[in-house]
C-alpha atoms as one frame of an Amber mdcrd trajectory, in Angstrom:
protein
   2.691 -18.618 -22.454   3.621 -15.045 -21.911   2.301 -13.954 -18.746   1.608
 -10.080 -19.276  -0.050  -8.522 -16.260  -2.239  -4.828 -16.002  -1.422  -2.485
 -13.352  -3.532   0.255 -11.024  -1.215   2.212  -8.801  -1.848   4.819  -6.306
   1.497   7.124  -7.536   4.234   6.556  -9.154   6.532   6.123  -6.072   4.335
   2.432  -5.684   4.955   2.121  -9.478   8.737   2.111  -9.173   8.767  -0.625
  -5.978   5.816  -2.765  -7.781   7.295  -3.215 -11.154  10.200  -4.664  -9.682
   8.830  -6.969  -7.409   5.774  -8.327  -9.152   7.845  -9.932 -11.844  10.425
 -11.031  -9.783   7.677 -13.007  -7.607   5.763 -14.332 -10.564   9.543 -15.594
 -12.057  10.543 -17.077  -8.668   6.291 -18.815  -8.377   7.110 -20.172 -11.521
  10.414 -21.682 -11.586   9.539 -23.601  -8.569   6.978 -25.345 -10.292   6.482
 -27.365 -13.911   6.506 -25.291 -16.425   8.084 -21.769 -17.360   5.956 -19.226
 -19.202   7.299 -15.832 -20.509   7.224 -13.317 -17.479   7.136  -9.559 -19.071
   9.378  -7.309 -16.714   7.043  -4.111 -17.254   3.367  -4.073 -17.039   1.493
  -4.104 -20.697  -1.042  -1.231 -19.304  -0.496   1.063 -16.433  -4.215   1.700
 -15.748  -5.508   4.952 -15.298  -6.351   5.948 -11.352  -9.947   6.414 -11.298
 -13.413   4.987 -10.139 -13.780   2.044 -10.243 -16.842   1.784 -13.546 -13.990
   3.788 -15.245 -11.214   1.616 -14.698 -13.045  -1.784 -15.357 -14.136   0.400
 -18.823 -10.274   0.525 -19.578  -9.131  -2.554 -18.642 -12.126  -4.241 -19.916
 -11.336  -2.096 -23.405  -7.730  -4.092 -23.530  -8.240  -6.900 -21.683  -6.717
  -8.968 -24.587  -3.382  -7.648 -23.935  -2.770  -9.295 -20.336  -3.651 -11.928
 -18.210  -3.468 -10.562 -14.316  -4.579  -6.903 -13.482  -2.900  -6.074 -10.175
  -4.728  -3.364  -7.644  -2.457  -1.272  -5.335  -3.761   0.331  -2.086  -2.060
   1.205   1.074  -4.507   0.296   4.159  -3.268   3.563   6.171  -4.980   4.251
   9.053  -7.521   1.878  10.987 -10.382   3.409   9.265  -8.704   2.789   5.420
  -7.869  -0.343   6.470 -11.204  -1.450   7.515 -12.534  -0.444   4.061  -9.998
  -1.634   2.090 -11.347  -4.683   0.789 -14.544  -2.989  -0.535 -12.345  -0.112
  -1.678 -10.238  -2.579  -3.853 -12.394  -5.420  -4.799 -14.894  -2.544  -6.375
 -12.532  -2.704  -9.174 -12.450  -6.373  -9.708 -16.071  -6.693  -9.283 -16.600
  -3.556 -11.541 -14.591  -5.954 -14.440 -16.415  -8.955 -13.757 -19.468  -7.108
 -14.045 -18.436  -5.666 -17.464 -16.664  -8.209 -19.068 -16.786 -11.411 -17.103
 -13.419 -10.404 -16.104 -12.235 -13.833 -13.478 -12.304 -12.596 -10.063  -8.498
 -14.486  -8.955  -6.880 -12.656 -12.056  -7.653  -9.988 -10.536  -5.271  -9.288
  -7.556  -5.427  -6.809  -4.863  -1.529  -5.772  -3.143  -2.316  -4.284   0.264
   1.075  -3.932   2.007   0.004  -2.991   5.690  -0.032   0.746   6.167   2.023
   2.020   3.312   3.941  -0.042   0.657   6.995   1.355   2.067   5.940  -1.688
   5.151   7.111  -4.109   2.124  10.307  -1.955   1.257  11.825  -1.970   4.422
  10.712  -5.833   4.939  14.664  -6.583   4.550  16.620  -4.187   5.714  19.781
  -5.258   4.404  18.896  -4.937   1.335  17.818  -1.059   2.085  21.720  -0.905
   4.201  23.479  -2.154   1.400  21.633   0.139  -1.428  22.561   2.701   0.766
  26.257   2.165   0.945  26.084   1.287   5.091  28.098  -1.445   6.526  26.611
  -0.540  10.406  23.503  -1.947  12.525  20.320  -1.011  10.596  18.684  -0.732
  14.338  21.359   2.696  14.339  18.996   4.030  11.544  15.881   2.944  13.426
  14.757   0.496  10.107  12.571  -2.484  11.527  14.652  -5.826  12.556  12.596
  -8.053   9.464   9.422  -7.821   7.295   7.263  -8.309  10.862   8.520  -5.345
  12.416   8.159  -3.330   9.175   4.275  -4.193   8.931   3.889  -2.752  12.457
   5.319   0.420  11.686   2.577   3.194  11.615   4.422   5.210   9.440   7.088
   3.433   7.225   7.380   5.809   4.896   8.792   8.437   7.458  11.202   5.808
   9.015  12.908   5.031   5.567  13.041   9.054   4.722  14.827   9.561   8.138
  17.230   5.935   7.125  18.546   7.643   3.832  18.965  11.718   4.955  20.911
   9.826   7.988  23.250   8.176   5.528  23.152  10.769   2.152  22.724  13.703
   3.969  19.757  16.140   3.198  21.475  17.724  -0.090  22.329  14.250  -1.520
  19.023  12.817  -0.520  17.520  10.932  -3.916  13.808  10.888  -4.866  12.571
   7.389  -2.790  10.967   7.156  -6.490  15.034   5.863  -7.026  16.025   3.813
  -4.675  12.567   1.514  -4.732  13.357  -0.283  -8.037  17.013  -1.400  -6.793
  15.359  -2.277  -3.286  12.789  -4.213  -5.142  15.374  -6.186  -6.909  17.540
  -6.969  -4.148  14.994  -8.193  -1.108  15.006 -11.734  -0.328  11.628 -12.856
  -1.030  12.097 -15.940   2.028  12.548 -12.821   3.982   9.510 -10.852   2.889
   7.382 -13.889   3.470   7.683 -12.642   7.584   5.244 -10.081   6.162   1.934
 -11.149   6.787   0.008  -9.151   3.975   2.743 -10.144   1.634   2.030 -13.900
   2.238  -1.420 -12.987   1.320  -0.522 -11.387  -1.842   1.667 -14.015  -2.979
  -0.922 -16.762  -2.447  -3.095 -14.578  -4.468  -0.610 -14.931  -7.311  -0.031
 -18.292  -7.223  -3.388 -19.165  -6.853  -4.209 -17.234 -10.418  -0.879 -18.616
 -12.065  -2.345 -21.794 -10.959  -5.824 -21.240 -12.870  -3.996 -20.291 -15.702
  -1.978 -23.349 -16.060   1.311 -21.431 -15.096   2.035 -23.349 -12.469
């Protein structure tokens, strides 16, 4: 079987993370169990970011080239957060109401805050991209994936990590470093992320109903 998956993303930044680590997760879901479909490393469609009638029209309109849709939103504040499952699921509902789209192939990723919770989930991975040998606590990233989903501000906290260690003038786009983070997290570690144990339930779950599993 070969397991191509849709995409909605809030920016590109979230792009470059995501397509790294959905793949990787879907590989690692599936070698642990029977059988071994074909896992696509980019997304067949990178959906539009719209409403939610407009997105299911697209998706709908190709839904014969994949088999998962994926929805990205960061929670943000307490208000976002407390929305955020109405926010998201309108787009999986909007599907199912279109085109019978199955509600657990389509998958909502809601990393606590800001994805950038799920980035700096291992921080050796970030200290080791980064070319630093020295305490990660000296760059004030979170102690494990727990820590990091606490943060009310992630994003800011890995900014301040990498001008520490670059310097402002050889400061890269984040855009850049997400894709080799993405590939170099431990996923055991990750799992100390409560909204990523959600999300990768949510995957197996569907890879299950698909006969992936």
């Amino acid at each position: 079987m070969h397991l191509s998956w849709a995409v909605l993303y809030e920016g590109d930044t979230d792009a470059a993370y995501f397509n790294g680590l959905i793949p990787r997760l879907m590989e690692a879901l599936a070698l642990a169990g029977a059988r071994l479909p074909t896992i696509p490393t980019e997304p067949a469609i990178r959906l539009r970011r719209a409403g939610p009638a407009e997105v299911a029209a697209e998706a709908c309109g190709a839904r014969d080239a994949f088999w998962l849709v994926f929805i990205h939103a960061d929670t943000g504040g307490r208000a976002l957060a407390r929305d955020i499952a109405h926010r998201s699921t309108a787009y999986c509902d909007a599907m199912r109401e279109l085109c019978g789209w199955q509600t657990d192939r389509c998958i909502v990723v809601t990393p606590n805050h800001e994805t950038e919770a799920w980035v700096l989930a291992d921080p050796e991975a970030v200290t080791s991209l980064l070319g630093y040998s020295g305490d990660p606590a000296a760059l004030g990233l979170p102690a494990n994936a727990a820590a990091a989903e606490r943060l009310r501000d992630p994003k800011a906290t890995l900014e301040r990590a990498v001008s520490h260690v670059r310097g402002r003038r050889r400061t890269p786009q984040l855009s850049q470093i997400y894709p080799a983070v993405a590939q170099r997290q431990r996923l055991d570690t990750l799992r100390a992320s409560a909204s990523f144990r959600a999300f990768e339930d949510k995957v197996r779950q569907a890879m299950l109903g698909l006969g992936c599993l």
